[in-house]
C-alpha positions in Angstrom: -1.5 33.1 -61.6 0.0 33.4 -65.0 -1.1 36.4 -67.3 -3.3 34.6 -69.6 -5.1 33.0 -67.0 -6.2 36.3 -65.4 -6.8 37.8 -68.7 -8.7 35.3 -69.3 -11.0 35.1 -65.8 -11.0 39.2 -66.5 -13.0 38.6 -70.1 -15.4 36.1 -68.8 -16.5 38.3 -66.0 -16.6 41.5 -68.4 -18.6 39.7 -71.4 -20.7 37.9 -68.5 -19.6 34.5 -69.3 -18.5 33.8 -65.7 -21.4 34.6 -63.1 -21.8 34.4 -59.4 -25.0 33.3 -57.2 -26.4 30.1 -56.8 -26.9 28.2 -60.1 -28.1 24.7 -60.2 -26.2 22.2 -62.7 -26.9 19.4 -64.9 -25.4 17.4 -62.6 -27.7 18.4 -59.8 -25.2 20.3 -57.7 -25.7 23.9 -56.7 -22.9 25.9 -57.9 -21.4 29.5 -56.4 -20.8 30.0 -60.4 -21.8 29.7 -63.5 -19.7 29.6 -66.8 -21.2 30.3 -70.4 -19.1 30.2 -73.1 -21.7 31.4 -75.4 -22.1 35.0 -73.8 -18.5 35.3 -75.6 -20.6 36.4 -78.5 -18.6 39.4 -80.5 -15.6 39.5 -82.6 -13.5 41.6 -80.4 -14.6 39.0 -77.3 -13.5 35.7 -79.4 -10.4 37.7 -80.7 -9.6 38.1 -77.1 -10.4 34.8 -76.3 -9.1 33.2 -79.1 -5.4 34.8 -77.4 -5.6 33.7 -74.1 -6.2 30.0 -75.8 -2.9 30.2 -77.5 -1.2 31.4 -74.5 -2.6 28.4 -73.2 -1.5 26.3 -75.5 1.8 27.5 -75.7 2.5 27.2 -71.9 1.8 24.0 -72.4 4.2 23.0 -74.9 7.0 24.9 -73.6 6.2 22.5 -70.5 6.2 19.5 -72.4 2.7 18.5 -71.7 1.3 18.9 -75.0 3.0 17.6 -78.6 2.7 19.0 -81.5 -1.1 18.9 -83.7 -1.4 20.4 -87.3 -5.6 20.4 -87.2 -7.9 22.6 -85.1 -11.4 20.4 -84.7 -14.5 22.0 -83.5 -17.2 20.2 -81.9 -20.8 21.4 -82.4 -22.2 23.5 -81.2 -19.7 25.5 -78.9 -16.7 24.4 -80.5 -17.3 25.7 -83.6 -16.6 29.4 -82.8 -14.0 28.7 -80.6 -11.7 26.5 -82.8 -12.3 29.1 -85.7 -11.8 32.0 -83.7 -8.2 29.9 -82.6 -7.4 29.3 -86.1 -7.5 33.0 -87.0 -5.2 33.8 -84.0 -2.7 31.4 -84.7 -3.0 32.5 -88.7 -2.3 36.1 -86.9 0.8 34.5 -85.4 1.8 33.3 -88.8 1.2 29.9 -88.1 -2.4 29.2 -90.6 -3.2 25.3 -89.5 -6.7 24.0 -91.5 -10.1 24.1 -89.6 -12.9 21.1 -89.2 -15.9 20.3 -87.3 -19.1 18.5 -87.7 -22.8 18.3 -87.6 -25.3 16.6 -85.3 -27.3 15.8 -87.9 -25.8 13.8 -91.2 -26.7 16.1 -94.2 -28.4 14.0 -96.9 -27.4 17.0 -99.6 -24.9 19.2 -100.9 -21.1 17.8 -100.0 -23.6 15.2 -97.3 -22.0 13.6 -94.2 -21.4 15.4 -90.6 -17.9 16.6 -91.0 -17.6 20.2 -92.7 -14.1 21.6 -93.1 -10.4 20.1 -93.9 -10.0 16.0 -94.1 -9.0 14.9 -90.6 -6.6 11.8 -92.7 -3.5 11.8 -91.5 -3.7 15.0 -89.2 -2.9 15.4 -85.6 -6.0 17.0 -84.0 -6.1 19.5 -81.4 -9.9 19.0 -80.4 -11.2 22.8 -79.0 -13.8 23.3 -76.8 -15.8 25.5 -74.0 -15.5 22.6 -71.3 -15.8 18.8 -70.0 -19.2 18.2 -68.2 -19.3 14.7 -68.4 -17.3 14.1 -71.4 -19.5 12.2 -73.6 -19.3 15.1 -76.1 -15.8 15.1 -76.3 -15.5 11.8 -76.3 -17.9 11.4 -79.1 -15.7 14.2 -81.1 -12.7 11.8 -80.6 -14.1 9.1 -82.2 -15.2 10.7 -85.1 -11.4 12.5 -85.3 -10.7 8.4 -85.5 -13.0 7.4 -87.4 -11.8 10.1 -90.2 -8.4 8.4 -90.0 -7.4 11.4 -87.8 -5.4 11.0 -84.4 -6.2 13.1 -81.8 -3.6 15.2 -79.7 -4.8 16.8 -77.5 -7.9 19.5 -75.9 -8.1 22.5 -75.3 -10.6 23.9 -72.9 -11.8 27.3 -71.4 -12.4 26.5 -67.8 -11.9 23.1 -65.9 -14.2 23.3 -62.8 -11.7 20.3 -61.1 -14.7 18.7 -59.7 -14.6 15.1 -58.9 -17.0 12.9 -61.4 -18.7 11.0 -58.5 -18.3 10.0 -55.1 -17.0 7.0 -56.7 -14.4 8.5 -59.0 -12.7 11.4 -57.5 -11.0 12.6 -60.5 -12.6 15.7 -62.4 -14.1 15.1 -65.5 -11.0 16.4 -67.7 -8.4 14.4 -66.2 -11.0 11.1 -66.4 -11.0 12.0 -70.6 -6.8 12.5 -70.3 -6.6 9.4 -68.9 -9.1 7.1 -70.0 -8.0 8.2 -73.7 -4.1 8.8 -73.4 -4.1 12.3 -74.2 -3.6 15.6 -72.6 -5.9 18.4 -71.6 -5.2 21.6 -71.2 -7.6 24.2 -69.8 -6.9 28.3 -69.8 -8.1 28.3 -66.4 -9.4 26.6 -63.3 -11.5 26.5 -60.4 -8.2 26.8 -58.6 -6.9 29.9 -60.5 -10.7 31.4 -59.9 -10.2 31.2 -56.3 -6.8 32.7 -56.7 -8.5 35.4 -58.9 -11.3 36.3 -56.8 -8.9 36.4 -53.7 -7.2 39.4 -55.4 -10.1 41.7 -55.6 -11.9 43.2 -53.2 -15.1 43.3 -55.1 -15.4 39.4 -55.5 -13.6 39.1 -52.1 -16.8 37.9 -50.6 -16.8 34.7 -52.9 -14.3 33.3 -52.0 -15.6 31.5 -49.1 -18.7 30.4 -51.1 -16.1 28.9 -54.1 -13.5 27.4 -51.3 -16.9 25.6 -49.5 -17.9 24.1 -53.0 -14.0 23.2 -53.4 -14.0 21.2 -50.9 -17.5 20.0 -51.3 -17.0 18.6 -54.8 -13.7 19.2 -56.1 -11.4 16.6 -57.4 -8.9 14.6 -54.7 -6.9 13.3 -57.4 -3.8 14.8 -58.5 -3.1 16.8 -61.5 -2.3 14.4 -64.7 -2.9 14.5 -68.3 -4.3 18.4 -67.6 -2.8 21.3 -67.8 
């Protein structure tokens, strides 16, 4: 497992973002785990966080599955911290890319509209986010990066749970949005490197069998493509 993968498993478990049990999802499945972006809720968690996603994001571009973007986009709720909190860490880096994300609700007042932040024209647009459930949300957040005469290039995501959308459609819900739109998506981490992660310690030892059973269970059969 690469370093900012386990860094990355490491700070969810510390700032209690990544839980184990038996949790039931929106999709009805009961899951061995639970992942809440919004437990990372200081700025010394995001700042963390904010690293591991660049890590992320440069592993990917050094392996050629990710172009270039000049735009972070943020969409609400979740993605709103976490494409800010990126922003400041790739400023850090000396690379200071404009921010933008948007509102559910159309403000009738002030500047008005949903969109708050840099114009999307002409930008390519790094969309960042906590995960894909079903990907409506993110596929919403691509249309209005189109609609703004923006072009998206890719997503960033925490965690990838790599389970299969239906028993119909055994991709996961990531690589369904990387293909069914063209562009890629990279995740810091996945149920994969979890599995990998818990195997190493001997205090989460004992969920491995739980998170291998629920692999199998749900997890996507196809291939890796489009994610990273």
């Amino acid at each position: 497992m690469t370093d900012h993968r386990r860094r990355f498993l490491q700070l969810a478990l510390r700032a209690d973002a990544l839980r184990f049990g038996e949790f039931t999802l929106k999709s009805g499945r009961t899951s061995p785990y639970f992942f809440n972006a919004g437990r990372f809720d200081s700025g010394a968690v995001l700042a963390d966080l904010a690293g591991c996603y660049a890590d992320a994001l440069e592993a990917a571009r050094l392996a050629g599955s990710l172009g270039d973007f000049d735009l972070f986009f943020g969409p609400a709720y979740k993605g709103i911290p976490l494409a800010t909190a990126l922003a400041c860490e790739y400023a850090r880096r000396g690379r200071d890319l404009p921010l933008a994300f948007n509102r559910k609700e159309a403000k009738a007042h002030g500047e008005g509209g949903t969109l708050i932040g840099a114009p999307l024209a002409g930008r390519r647009v790094l969309v960042v986010d906590d995960v894909i459930t079903a990907g409506t949300a993110i596929r919403e957040a691509l249309e209005i990066i189109r609609q703004g005469g923006g072009t998206p290039a890719g997503i960033v995501i925490a965690l990838d749970r790599q389970e299969r959308v239906s028993d119909t459609d055994p991709r996961s819900a990531a690589q369904a949005v990387a293909q069914d739109q063209n562009i890629p998506v990279i995740a810091v981490a996945g149920l994969d490197d979890l599995l990998a992660f818990v195997g190493e310690s001997d205090t989460l030892a004992a969920e491995r069998d739980r998170l291998q059973a629920y692999r199998v269970r749900y997890g996507s059969t196809t291939p890796a493509g489009g994610t990273g």
